[in-house]
C-alpha positions as CSV (number, residue, x, y, z in Angstrom):
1,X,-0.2,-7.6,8.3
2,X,2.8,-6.3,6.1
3,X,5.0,-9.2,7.0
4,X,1.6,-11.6,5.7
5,X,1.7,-9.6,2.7
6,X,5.3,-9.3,1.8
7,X,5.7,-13.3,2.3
8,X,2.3,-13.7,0.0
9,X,4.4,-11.7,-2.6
10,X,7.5,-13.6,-2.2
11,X,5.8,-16.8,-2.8
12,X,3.9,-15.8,-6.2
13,X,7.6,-14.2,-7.0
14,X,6.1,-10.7,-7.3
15,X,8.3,-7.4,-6.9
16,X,6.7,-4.9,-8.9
17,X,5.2,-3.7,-5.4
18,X,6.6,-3.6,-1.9
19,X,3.6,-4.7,1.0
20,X,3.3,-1.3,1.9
21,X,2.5,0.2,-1.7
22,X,0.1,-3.2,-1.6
23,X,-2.1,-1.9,1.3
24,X,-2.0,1.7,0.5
25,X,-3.5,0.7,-3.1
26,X,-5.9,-2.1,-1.4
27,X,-7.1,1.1,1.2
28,X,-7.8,3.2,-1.9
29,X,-9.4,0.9,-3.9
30,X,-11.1,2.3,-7.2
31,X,-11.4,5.8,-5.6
32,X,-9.5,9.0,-7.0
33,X,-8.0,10.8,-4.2
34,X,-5.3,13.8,-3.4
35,X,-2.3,13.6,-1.6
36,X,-4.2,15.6,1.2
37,X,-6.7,12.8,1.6
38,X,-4.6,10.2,1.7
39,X,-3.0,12.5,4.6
40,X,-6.4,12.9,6.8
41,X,-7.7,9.3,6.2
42,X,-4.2,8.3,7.6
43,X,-3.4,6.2,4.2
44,X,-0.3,7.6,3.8
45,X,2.1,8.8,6.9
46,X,5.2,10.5,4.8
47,X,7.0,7.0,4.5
48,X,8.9,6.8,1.0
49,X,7.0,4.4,-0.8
């Protein structure tokens, strides 16, 4: 799925996000949430985004 979403941005010449920043903000969606949430719903996994 990254690699789908990293070609979709290299197409429309976007970098002002990588495909990983891209789903962790699609996952979150309009919701207000910690660090620790983003932990225990698996969002985010200590990668450096």
């Amino acid at each position: 799925l990254l690699d789908v979403i990293k070609d979709e941005f290299d197409r429309q010449g976007r970098n002002d996000v990588n495909a990983v920043q891209a789903l962790l903000l699609f996952n979150i969606g309009n919701s207000e949430l910690t660090a620790g949430e983003l932990r225990s719903r698996g969002y985010y996994l200590g990668s450096n985004v």
